[in-house]
C-alpha positions in Angstrom: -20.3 31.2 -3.9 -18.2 28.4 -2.7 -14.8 28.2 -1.4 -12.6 26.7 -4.2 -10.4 25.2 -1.3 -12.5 22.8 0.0 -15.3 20.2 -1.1 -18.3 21.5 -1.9 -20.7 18.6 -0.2 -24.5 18.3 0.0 -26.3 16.0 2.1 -29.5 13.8 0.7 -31.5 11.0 1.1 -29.1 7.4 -0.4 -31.0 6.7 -3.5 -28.9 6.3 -6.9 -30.7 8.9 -9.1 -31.4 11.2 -6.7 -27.6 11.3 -5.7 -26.9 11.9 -9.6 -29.2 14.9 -10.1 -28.0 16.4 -7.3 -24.4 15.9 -8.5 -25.8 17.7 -11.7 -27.3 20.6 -9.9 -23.9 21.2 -8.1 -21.9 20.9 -11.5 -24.1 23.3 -13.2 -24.1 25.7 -10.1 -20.2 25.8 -9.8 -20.0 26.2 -14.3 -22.6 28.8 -14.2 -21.0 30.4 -11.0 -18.5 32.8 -9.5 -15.7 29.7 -8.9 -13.2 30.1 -11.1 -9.3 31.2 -11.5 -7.7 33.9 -10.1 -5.1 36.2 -12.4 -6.0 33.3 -14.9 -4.5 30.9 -12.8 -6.6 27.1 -13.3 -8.1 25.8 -10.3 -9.7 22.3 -9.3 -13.2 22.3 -7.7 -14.5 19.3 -6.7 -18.4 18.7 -6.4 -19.7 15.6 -3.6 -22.5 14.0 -2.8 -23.5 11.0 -0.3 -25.0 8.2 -2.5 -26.4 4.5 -2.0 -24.0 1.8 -0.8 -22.6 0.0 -4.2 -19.8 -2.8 -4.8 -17.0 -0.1 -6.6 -15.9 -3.4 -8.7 -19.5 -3.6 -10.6 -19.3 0.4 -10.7 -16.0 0.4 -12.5 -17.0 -2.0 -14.8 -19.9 -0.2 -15.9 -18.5 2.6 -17.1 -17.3 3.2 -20.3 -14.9 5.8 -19.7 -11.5 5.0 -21.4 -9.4 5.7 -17.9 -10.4 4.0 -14.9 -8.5 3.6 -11.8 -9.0 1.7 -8.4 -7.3 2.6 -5.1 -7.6 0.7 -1.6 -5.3 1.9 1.5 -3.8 -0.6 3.0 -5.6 -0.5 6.6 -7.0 3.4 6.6 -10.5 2.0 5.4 -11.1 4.1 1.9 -11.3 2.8 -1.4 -12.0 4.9 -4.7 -13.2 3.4 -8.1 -12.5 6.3 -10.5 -13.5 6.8 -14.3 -12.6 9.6 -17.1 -10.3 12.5 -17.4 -10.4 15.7 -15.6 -7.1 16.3 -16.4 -3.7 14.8 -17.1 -0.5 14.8 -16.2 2.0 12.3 -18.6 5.1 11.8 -20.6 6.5 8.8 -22.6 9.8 9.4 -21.5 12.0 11.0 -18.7 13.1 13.6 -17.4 10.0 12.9 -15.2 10.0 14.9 -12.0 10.5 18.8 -13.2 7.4 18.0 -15.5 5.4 16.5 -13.0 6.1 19.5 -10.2 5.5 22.2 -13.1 1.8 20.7 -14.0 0.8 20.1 -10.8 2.1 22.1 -8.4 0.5 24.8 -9.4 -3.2 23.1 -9.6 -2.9 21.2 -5.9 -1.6 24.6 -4.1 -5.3 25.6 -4.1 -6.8 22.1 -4.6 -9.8 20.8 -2.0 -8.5 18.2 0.1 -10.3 15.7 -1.5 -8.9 16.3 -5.0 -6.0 13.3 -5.5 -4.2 12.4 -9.0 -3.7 8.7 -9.4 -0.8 7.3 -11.0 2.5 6.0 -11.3 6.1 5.8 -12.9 8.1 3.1 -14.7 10.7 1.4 -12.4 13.4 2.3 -15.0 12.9 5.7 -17.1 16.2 5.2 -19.0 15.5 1.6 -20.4 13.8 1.1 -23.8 10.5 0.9 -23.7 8.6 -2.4 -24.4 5.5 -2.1 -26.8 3.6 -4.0 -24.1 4.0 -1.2 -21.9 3.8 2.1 -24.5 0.2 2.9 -23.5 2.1 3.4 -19.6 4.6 5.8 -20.8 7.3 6.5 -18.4 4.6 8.2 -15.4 1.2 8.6 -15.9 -1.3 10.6 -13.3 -5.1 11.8 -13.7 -7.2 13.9 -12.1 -10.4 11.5 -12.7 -13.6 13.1 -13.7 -16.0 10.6 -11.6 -15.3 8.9 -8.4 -17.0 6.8 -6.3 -15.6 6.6 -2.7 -16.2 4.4 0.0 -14.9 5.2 3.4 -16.4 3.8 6.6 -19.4 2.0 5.5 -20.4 5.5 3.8 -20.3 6.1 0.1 -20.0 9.7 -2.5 -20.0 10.1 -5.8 -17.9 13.0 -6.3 -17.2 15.3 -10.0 -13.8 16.9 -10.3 -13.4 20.1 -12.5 -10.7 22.1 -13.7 -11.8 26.2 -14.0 -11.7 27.8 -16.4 -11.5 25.3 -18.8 -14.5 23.1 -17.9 -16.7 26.2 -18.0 -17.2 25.1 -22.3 -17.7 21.5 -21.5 -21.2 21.4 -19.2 -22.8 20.3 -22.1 -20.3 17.1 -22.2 -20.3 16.8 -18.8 -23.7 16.5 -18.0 -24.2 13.8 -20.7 -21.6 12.1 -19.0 -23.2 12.5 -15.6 -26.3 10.8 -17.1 -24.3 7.5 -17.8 -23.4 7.1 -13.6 -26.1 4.7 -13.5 -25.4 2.2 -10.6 -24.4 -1.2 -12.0 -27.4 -3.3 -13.6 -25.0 -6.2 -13.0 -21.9 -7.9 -11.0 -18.2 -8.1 -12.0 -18.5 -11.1 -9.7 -17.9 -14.4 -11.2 -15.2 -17.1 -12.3 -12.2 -16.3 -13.9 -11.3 -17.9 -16.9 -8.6 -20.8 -16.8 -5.0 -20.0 -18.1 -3.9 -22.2 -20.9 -0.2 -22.1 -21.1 2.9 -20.4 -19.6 5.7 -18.6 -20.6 8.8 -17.8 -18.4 11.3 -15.0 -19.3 14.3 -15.8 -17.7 13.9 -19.5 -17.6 15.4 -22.0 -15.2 18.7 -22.0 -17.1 19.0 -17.8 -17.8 18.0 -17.3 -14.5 21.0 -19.3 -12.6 23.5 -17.6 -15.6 21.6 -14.2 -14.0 22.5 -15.8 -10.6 25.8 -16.9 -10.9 26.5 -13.2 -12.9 25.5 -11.9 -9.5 26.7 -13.5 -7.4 30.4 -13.2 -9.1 29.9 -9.5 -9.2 29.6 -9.2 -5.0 33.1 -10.6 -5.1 35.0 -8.5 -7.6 32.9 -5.2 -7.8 31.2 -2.8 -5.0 27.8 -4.4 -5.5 26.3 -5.8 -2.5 22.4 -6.6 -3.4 21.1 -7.0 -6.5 17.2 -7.2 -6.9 16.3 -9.9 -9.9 12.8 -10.1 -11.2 11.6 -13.1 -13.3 8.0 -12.6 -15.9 5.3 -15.2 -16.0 3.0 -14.7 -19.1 -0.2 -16.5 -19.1 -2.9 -17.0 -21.9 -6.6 -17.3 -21.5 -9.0 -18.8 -23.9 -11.4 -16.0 -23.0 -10.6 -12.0 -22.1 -9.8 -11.0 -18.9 -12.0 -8.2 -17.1 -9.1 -6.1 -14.9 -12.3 -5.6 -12.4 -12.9 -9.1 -11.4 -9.5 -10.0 -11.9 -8.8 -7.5 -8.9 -12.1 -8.2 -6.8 -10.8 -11.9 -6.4 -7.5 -10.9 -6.1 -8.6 -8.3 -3.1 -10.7 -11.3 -1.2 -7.6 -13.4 -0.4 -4.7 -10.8 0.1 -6.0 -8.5 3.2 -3.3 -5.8 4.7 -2.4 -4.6 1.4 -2.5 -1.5 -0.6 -4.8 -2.8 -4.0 -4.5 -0.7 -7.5 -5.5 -0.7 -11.2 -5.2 1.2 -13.7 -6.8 0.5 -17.2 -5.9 2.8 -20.0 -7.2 4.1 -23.2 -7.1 0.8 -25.2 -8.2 -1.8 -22.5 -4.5 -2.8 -21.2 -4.7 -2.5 -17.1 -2.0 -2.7 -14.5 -3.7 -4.7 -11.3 -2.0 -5.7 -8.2 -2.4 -6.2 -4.4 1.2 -5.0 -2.7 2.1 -5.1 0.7 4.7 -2.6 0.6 4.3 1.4 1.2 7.0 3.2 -0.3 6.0 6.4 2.2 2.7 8.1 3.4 2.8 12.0 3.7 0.2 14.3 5.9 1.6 17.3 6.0 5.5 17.6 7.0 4.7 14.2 8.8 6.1 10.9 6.5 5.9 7.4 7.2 8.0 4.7 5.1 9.0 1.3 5.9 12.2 -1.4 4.5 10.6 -4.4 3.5 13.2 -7.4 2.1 13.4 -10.6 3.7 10.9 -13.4 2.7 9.3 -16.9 3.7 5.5 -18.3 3.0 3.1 -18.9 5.7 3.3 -22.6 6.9 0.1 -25.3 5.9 0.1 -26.1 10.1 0.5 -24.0 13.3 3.4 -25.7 13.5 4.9 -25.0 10.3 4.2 -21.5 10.6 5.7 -21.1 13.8 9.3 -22.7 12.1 9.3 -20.8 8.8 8.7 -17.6 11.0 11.8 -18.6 13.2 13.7 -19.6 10.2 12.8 -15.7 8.8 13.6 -14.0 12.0 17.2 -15.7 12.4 18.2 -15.9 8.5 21.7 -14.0 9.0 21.1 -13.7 5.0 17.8 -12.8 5.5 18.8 -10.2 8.0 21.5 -9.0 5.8 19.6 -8.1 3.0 17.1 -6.0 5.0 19.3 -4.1 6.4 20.8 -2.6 3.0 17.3 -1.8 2.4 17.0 0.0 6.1 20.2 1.4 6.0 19.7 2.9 2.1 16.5 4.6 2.8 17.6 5.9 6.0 20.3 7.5 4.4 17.9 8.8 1.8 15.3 10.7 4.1 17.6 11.9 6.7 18.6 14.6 4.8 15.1 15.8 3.7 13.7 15.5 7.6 14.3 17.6 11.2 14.0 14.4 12.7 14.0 10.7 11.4 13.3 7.6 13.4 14.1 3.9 12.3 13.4 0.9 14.0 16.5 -0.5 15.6 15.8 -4.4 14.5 13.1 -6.1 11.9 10.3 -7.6 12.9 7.3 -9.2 10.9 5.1 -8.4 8.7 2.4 -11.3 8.5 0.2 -11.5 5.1 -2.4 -14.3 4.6 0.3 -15.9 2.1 3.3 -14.7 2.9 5.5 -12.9 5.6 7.9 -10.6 5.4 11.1 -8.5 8.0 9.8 -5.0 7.8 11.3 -1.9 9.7 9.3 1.5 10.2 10.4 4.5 9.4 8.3 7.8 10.9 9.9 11.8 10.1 8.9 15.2 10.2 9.9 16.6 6.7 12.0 19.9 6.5 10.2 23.4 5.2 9.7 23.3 1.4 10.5 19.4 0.9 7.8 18.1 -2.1 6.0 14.5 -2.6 8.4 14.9 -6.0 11.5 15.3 -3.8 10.5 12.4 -1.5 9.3 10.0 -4.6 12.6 11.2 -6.5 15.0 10.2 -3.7 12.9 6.6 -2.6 12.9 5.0 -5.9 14.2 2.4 -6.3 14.7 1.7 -3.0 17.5 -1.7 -2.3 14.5 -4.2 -2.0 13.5 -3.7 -5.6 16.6 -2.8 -7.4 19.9 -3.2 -4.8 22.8 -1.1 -3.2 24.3 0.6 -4.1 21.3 1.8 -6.1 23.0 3.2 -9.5 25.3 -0.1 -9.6 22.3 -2.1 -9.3 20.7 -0.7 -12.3 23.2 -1.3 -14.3 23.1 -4.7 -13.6 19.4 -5.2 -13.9 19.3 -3.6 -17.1 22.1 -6.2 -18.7 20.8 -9.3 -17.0 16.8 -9.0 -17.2 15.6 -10.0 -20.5 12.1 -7.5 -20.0 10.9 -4.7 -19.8 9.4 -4.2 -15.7 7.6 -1.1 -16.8 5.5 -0.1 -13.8 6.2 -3.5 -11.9 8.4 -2.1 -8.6 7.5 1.5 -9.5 5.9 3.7 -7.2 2.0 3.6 -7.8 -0.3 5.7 -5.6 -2.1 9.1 -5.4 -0.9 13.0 -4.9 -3.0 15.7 -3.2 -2.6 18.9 -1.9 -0.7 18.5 1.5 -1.0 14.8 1.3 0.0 11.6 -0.8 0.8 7.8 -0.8 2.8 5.8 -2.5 3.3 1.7 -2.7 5.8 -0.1 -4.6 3.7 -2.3 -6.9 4.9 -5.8 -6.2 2.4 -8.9 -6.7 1.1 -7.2 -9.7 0.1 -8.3 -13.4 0.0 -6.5 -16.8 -3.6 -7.8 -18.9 -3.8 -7.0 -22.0 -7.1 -8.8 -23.2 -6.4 -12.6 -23.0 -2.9 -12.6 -21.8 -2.0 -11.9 -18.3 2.1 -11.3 -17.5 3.4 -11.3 -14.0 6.1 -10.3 -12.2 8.4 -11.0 -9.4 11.3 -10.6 -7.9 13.9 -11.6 -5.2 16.9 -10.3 -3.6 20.4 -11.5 -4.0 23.1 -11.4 -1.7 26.1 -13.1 -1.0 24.7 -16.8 0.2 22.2 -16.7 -2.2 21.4 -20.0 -4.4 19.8 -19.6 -8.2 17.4 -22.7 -6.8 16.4 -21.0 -3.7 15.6 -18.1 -5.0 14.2 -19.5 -8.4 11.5 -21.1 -5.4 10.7 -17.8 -3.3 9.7 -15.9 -7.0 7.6 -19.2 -7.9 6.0 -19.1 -4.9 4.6 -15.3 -5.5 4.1 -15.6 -9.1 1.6 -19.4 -8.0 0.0 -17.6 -4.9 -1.3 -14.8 -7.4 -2.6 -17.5 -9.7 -4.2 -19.2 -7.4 -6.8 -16.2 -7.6 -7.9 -17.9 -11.2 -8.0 -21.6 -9.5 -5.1 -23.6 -10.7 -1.9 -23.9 -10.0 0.5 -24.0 -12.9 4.0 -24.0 -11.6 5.6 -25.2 -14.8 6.0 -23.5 -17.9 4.5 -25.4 -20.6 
């Protein structure tokens, strides 16, 4: 019998098919076995094996699975492509965090470490909606059925069950396991062209959104108000989420990559470079991130736009309401919290940005749900203060941001990560939507900061070869 609290792992030769049958053997042992729930409480077991090296963009795309999900850390070297259901955890509206602590909590107390549910939440539970995002609902995370994880050069395919209930469902299991054939062919290739472009605000609504701001830092208590703008695309041909985000993932290293593709064919895909907090154990790392400039075409250029970041008093400014408001957030739900005194830089291949860490050790009894709950949003997505910021998002922004600057990531048992999910597009078959954002404070200028979003939303479709900067 094996221990239902950790991975049950068996070590072969690398080949594809042997790696599947002995996936199969394991399944059928753990079905037909002793494992299973206690006082007829339901328990996860998850079944590994080592398999061949494989790309985990070609594997994704192979399989027919409605649910797929890909997750990349952003330096800790693993990566998981992940197809079907083993079970669910989902709601189309809030109240989000009770629901998600009743369903889960009690499956991850026993959980193998291995066992992670991948998901995320809308940025705004209390706004309306948007057909475009319905299929999201307002948090969505799943307990895949099939993984394939690479970590260190080394690669398992890995089954995740839920006892007792799986115990009926060998029979649709196994078929299932049948179908992990290794890709016949690559995701790899060119990406169709974008035809037009469509801008929600444009230039006009967007200094009116500016000016609204910027007015409201005078004769109210705001003080930073995050405003996003959408860029919608359309292809002549369908996009395929997969190679979308295996481009994407060549040019924007040091990030945390995602996708999610739902029952229907509409994915979420991005590449951010911002962790909303890691937890291992009672240990927890977040970080503030605000404060933007591009990398420079020379050495020389670079060298002055990183200057230019460094000294911005407005710059400065507005990364310090995020510091301060997340600091203020954890210190209660931490023995000990440390913040970095003063910002220094985060350098991306495209981009640069202030960043601050943030490192605590989290009191007895203090949840993933509590830290996710109190983080979002933090000030460098929606503002501070964070409820009058809201407010004004919802009455300037003429979209729906549905999971753009929500927390995306994965739960486990004593563990979890979270990254806010900037840099990111919504496909839904031949149309691609993106979104950005940019802080504004007092000093701020509608043409400034009209520039910094452009320059995100033309650096992410640079991935497809063009570069359309004006809406047609």
């Amino acid at each position: 019998m094996h221990d239902h609290r950790s991975a049950i792992s068996t070590e072969l030769g690398p080949d594809a098919a042997v790696a599947r049958e002995r996936l199969l053997e394991e399944v059928r042992r753990v079905l037909h076995g002793g494992n299973g729930s206690r006082a007829g409480r339901e328990q996860i077991v998850r079944v590994s094996v080592p398999t061949a090296p494989v790309n985990l963009f070609d594997w994704l795309h192979a399989r027919k699975e409605t649910d797929k999900a890909y997750w990349s850390g952003r330096r800790d070297g693993r990566a998981v492509a992940a197809a079907g259901v083993a079970d669910v955890c989902a709601g189309e509206a809030g109240p989000i965090y009770a629901p998600l602590a009743e369903h889960l909590a009690p499956l991850l107390r026993t959980a193998p470490n291995g066992a992670r549910y991948f998901g995320g939440i809308r940025f705004d539970t209390e706004r309306p909606v948007a057909e475009e995002w319905r299929a999201f609902g307002a948090y969505r995370f799943v307990l895949p059925r099939f993984e394939l994880v690479r970590r260190e050069g080394e690669y398992r395919l890995a089954c995740n069950l839920v006892l007792p209930r799986d115990r009926e469902r060998l029979p649709e299991i196994s078929a299932e396991i049948a179908l992990l054939t290794m890709p016949s062919e690559t995701v790899d290739g060119p990406l169709p062209l974008p035809s037009t472009r469509r801008d929600a605000p444009d230039a006009e609504g967007w200094r009116r959104n500016v000016a609204w701001a910027l007015d409201a830092f005078t004769n109210t208590g705001l003080d930073k108000v995050v405003l996003a703008r959408k860029a919608t695309y359309t292809f002549a041909d369908a996009i395929l989420p997969e190679r979308l985000l295996r481009h994407l993932e060549r040019v924007t290293p040091n990030c945390f990559h995602f996708l999610f593709q739902l029952p229907g064919g509409d994915a979420f895909v991005g590449a951010t470079p911002e962790r909303l907090f890691r937890r291992e154990g009672r240990s927890m790392w977040s970080e503030a991130v605000a404060g933007t400039r591009p990398r420079g075409e020379t050495t020389i250029a670079d060298a002055r736009l990183r200057e230019e970041l460094m000294h911005s008093e407005k710059d400065q400014r507005e990364h310090a309401y995020v510091r301060r408001s997340i600091g203020e957030t954890l210190r209660p739900l931490c023995l000990r919290l440390d913040v970095d005194a003063a910002a220094s830089e985060m350098a991306l291949a495209r981009g640069r940005h202030l960043v601050s860490g943030i490192h605590g050790t989290l009191r007895d009894g203090v949840t993933t749900l509590d830290l996710l709950e109190g983080l979002h949003p933090t000030p460098a997505v929606g503002g501070y203060p964070k409820d009058a910021a809201q407010a004004a998002i919802r009455h300037l922004e003429p979209f729906d941001r549905g999971w753009y600057a929500g927390p995306v990531g994965w739960i486990g048992r004593e563990a979890a990560e979270f990254a806010v999910a900037l840099r990111c597009g919504l496909v839904r078959e031949r149309r691609l939507s993106l979104f950005s954002g940019a802080g504004i404070v007092l000093g701020s200028t509608p043409d400034a900061e009209w520039e910094e979003i452009e320059h995100k939303i033309v650096d992410f479709i640079k991935v497809f070869g063009l570069d359309l900067r004006r809406a047609k």
